[in-house]
Residue frames as a rotation matrix with the C-alpha (Angstrom) as fourth column:
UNK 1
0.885 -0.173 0.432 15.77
0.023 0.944 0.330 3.71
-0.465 -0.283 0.839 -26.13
UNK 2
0.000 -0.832 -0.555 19.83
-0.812 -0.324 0.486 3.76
-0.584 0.450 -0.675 -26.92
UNK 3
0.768 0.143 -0.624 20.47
-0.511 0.723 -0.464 1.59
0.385 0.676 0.629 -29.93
UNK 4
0.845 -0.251 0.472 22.36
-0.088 0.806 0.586 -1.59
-0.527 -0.537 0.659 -28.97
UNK 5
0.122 -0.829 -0.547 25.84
-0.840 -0.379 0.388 -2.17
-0.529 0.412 -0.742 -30.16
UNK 6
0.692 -0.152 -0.705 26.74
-0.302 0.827 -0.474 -4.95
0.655 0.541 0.527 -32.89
UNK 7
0.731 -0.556 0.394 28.87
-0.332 0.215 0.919 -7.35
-0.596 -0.803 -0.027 -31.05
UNK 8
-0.089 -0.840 -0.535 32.33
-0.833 -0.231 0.502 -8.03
-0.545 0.491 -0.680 -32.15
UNK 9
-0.851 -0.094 0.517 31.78
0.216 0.834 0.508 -11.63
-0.479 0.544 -0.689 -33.51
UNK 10
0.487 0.873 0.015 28.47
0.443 -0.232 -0.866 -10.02
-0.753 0.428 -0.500 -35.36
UNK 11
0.667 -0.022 -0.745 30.39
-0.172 -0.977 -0.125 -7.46
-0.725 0.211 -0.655 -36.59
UNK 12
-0.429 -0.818 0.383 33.30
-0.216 0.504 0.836 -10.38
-0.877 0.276 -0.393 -37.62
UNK 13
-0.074 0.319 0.945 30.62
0.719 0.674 -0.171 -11.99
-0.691 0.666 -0.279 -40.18
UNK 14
-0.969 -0.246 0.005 30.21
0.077 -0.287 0.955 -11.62
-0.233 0.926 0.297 -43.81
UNK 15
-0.481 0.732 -0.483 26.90
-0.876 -0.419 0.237 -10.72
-0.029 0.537 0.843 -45.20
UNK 16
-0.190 0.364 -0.912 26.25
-0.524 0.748 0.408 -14.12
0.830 0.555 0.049 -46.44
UNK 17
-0.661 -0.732 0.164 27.05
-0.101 -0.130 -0.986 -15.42
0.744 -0.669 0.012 -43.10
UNK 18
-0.918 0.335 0.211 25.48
-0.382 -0.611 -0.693 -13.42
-0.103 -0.717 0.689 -41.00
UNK 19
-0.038 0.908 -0.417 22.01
-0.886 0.162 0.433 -13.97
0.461 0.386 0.799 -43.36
UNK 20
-0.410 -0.232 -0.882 22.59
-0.393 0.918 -0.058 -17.80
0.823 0.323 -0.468 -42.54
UNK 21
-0.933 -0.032 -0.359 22.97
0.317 0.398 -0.861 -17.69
0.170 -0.917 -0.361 -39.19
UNK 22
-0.524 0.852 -0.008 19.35
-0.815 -0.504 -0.285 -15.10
-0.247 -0.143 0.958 -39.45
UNK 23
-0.394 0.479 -0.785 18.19
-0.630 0.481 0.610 -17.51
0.669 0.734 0.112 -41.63
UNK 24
-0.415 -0.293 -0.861 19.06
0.116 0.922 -0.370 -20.51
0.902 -0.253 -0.349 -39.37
UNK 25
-0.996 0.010 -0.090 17.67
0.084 -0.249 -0.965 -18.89
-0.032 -0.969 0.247 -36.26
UNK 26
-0.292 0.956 -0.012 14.21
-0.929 -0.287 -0.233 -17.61
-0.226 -0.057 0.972 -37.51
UNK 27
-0.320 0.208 -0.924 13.91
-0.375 0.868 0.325 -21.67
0.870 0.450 -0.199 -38.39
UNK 28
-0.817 -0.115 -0.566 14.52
0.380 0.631 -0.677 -22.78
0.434 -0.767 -0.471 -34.99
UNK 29
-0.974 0.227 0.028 12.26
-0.194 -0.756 -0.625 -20.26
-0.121 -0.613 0.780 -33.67
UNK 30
-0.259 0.732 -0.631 9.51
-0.924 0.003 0.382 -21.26
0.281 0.682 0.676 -36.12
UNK 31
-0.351 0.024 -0.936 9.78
-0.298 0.945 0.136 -24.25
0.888 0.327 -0.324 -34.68
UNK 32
0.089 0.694 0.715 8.89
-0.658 -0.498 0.565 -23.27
0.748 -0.520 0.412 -31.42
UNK 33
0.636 -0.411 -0.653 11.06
0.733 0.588 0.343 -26.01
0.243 -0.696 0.675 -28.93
UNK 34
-0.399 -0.879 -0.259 13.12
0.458 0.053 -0.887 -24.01
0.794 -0.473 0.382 -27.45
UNK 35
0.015 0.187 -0.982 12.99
0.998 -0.070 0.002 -22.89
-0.068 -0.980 -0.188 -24.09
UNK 36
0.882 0.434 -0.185 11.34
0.459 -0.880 0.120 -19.30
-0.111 -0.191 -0.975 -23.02
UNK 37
0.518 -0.623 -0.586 15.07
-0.022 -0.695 0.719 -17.72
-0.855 -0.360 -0.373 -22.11
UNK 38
-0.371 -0.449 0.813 16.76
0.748 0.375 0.548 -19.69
-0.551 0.811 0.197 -25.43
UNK 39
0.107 0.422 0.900 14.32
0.944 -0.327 0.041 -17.85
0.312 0.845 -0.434 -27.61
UNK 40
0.950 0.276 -0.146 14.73
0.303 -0.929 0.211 -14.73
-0.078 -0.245 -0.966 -26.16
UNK 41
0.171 -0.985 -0.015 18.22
-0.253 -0.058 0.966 -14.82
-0.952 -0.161 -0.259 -26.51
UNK 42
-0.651 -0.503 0.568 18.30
0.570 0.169 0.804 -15.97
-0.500 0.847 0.177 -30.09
UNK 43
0.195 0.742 0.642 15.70
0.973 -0.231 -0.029 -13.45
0.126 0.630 -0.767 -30.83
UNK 44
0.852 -0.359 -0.382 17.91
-0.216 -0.904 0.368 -10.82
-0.478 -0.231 -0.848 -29.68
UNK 45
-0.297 -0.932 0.208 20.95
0.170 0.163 0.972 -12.51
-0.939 0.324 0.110 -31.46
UNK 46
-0.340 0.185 0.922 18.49
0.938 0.130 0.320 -12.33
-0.061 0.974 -0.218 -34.79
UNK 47
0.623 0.669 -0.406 17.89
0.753 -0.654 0.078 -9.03
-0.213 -0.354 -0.911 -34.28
UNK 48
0.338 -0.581 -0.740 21.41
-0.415 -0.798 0.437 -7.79
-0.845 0.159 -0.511 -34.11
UNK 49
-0.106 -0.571 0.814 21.76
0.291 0.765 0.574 -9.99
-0.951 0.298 0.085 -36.93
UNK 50
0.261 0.592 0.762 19.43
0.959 -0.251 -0.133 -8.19
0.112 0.766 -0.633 -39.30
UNK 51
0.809 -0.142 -0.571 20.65
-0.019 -0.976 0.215 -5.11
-0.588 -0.163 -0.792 -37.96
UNK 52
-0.313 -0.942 0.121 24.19
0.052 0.110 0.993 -6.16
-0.948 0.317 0.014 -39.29
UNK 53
-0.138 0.155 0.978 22.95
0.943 0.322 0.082 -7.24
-0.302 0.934 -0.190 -42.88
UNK 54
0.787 0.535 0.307 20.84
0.617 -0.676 -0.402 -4.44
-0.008 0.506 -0.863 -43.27
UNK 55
0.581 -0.727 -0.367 24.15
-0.278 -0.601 0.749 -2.13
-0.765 -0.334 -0.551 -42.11
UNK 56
-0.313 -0.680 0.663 26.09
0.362 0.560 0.745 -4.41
-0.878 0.473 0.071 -44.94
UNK 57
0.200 0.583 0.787 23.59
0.980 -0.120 -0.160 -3.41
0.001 0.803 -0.596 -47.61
UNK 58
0.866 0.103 -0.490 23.64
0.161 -0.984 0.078 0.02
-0.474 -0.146 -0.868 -46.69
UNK 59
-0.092 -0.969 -0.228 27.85
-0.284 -0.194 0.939 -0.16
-0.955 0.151 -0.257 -47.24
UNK 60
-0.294 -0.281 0.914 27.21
0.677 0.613 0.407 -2.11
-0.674 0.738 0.010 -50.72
UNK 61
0.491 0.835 0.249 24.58
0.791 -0.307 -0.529 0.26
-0.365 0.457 -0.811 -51.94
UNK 62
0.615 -0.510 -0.602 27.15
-0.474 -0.849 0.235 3.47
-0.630 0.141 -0.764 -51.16
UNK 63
-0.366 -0.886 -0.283 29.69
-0.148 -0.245 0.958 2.14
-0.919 0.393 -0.042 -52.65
UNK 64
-0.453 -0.048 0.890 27.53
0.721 0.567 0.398 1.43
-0.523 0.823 -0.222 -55.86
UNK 65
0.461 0.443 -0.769 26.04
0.614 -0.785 -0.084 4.80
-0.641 -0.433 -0.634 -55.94
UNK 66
-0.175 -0.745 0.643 27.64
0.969 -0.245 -0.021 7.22
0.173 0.620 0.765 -58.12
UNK 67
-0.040 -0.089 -0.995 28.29
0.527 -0.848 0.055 10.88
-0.849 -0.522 0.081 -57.40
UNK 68
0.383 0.281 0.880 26.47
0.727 -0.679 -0.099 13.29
0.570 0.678 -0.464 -60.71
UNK 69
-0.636 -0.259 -0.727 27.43
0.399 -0.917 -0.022 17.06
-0.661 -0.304 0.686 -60.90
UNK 70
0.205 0.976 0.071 24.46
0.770 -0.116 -0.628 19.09
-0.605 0.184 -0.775 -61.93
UNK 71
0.324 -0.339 0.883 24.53
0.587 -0.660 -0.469 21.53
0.741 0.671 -0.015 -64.99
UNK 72
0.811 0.227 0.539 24.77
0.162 -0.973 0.166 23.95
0.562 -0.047 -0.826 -62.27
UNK 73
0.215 -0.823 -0.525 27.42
-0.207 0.487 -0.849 22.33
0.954 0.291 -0.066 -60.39
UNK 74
0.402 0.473 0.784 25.53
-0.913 0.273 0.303 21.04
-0.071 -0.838 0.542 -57.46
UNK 75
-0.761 -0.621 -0.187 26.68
-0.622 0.781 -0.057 17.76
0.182 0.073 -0.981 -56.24
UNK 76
0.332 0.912 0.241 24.08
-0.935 0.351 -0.040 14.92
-0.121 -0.212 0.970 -56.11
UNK 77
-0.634 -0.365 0.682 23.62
-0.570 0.816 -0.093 10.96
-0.522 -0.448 -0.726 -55.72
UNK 78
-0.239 0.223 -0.945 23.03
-0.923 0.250 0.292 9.14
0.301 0.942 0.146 -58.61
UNK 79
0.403 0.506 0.762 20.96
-0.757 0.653 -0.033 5.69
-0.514 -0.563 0.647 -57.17
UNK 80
-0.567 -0.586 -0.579 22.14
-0.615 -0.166 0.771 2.89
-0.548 0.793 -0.266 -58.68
UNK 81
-0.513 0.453 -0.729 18.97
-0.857 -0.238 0.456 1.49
0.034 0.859 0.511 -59.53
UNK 82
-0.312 0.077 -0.947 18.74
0.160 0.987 0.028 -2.07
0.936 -0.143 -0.321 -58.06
UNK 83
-0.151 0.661 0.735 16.38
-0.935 -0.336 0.110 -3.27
0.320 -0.671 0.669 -55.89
C-alpha cells in the first residue's frame, strides 16, 4: 500500500495546531452525528493528522539528540532521554 502524501495545508500547521485540529476531530467523531462520508473523510483528515505530529516529534527529538564519539572513535546517538 503506497504511503499517502501530507497535504500542503497539513504540512502548513504547527505541531500544536495540527494536535488541535486531531484533537478536535477524534471529538466529533466520538460523538458519532456525522454522516457515513463526513466521517470517513475526517477520519482520513485525522489520520494524516497524526501522521504529521508524529513526523513533528520525530524532527524535535533529532534535533535534541546529541551526536557521542566512542573511545574508539565510532560515531553514535546519544538519546536525549525524554519521554
Amino acid at each position: 500500500m503506497a504511503e499517502t502524501r501530507i497535504p500542503p495545508d497539513i504540512a502548513a500547521l504547527s505541531f500544536e495546531d495540527a494536535l488541535a485540529e486531531l484533537e478536535r476531530i477524534v471529538r466529533q467523531l466520538e460523538e458519532g452525528k456525522a454522516k457515513l462520508d463526513d466521517a470517513i473523510g475526517s477520519y482520513e483528515r485525522g489520520t494524516l493528522l497524526r501522521r504529521h505530529c508524529e513526523a513533528k516529534l520525530r524532527e524535535a527529538q533529532a534535533k535534541i539528540d546529541r551526536i557521542t564519539v566512542g573511545p574508539d572513535g565510532t560515531l553514535g546517538l546519544q538519546p536525549a532521554g525524554i519521554e
